[in-house]
N, C-alpha and C positions, 0 to 999 in steps of 0.2 A: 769476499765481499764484506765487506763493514758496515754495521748497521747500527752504529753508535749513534749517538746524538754529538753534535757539535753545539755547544754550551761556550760560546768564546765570547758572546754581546750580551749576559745578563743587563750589562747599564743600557742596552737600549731600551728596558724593562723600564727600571728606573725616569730613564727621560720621557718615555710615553706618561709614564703615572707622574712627574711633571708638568709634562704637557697638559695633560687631563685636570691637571688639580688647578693648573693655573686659568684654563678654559671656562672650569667653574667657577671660579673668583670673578674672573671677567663678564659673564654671565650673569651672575646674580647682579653684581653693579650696573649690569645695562638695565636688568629690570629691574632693581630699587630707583634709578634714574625715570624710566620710562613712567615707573609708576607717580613718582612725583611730577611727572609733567604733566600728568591724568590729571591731580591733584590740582595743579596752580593753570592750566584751562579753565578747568572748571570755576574756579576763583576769579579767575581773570573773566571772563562771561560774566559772573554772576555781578564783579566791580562795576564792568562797561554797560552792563544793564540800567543798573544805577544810576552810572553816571550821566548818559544819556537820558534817560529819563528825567532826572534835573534838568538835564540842559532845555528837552521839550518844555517843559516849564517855567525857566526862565527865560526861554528865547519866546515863547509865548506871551509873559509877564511885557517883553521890549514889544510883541508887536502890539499890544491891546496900548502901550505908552504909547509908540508910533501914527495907529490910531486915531488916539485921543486929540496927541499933537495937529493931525491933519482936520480932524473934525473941527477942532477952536478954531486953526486956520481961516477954515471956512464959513464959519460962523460969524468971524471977525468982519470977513470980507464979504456977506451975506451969499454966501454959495458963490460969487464966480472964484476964479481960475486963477485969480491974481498971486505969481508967485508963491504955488504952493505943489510945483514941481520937485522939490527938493525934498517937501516932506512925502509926497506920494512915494518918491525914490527910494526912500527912508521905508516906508511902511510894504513896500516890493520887496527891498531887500531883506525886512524881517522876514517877511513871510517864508521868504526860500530858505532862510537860516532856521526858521520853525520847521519844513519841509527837509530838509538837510538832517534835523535832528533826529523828528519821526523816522525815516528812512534806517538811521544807524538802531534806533528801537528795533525797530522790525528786521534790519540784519543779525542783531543779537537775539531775538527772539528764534528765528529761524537756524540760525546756529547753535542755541540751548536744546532747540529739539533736536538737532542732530549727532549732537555730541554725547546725547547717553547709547546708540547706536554705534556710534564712532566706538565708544570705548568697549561695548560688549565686543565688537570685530575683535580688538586688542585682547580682551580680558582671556577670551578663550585659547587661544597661542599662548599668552604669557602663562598662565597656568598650566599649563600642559610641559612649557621648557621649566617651569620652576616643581613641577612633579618628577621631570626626568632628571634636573641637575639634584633634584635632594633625594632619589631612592635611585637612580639606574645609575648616574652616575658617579654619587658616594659606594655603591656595589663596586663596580669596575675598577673603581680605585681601590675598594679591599682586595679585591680579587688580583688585580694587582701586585701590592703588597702579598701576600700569604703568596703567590708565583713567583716572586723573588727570592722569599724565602725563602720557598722548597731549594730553587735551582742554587741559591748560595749554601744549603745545607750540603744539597747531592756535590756541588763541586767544591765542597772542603774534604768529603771524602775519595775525592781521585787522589792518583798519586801525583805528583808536581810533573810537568813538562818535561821531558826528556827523561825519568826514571824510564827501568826496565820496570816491565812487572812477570811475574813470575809463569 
């Protein structure tokens, strides 16, 4: 009974610590990624914040002019009705476009509070794979390494393939 070790796939050694080290490359680049996406959300939120906000302000600015226009209107024409359908239309359709704006306000308000939540969910995983890819996995790859070693030391000391041995 033969109770040797068969030592004939060291390089399958080698390709796993390959594999492994190329996992971690890929790894960290999805979470330097991911983390930049955290980053430019949060940017992107805080811009459309802004920008909508502007816009309630000047889509507000058009309806107070709208307004105005209808109130001359009617002044002009001592209160009736005379042809001032078009500015009513006019001062409807700010309105909803004031209304339209508010709305996107309060969607980005309600997505700024949700997004420091969103990212805690993220934060806790990503740091946990980025603890395991920089101490468990840089281990495994020494560990690795130093079991190649050994096994290329131990089989420089065999004799060659088909010697006798004594």
């Amino acid at each position: 009974m033969n109770h040797g070790a068969k030592l004939t796939d060291v390089d399958l050694l080698r390709e796993l610590h390959a594999a492994l080290a190329k996992f971690g490359v890929q790894a960290q680049t999805a979470l330097d990624n991911a983390n930049a996406e955290v980053r430019r959300a949060s940017e992107f939120l805080e811009r459309q914040r802004a920008y909508w906000q502007q816009e309630v302000n000047r889509r507000q600015e058009e309806l107070n002019r709208a307004k105005a226009d209808l109130s001359r209107h009617r002044w002009i024409h001592d209160g009736e009705r005379v042809g001032g359908s078009e500015k009513e239309l006019l001062v409807h359709r700010a309105r909803q476009r004031v209304r339209e704006a508010e709305e996107k306000v309060e969607a980005v308000r309600r997505w700024r509070r949700q997004l420091p939540q969103a990212i805690a969910d993220y934060e806790g995983p990503g740091r946990r794979l980025a603890g395991m890819l920089e101490a468990d996995l840089r281990g495994m790859l020494a560990k690795l390494e130093e079991r190649s070693a050994a096994l290329d030391a131990y089989l420089a000391l065999l004799p060659p393939e088909g010697a006798q041995t004594p």
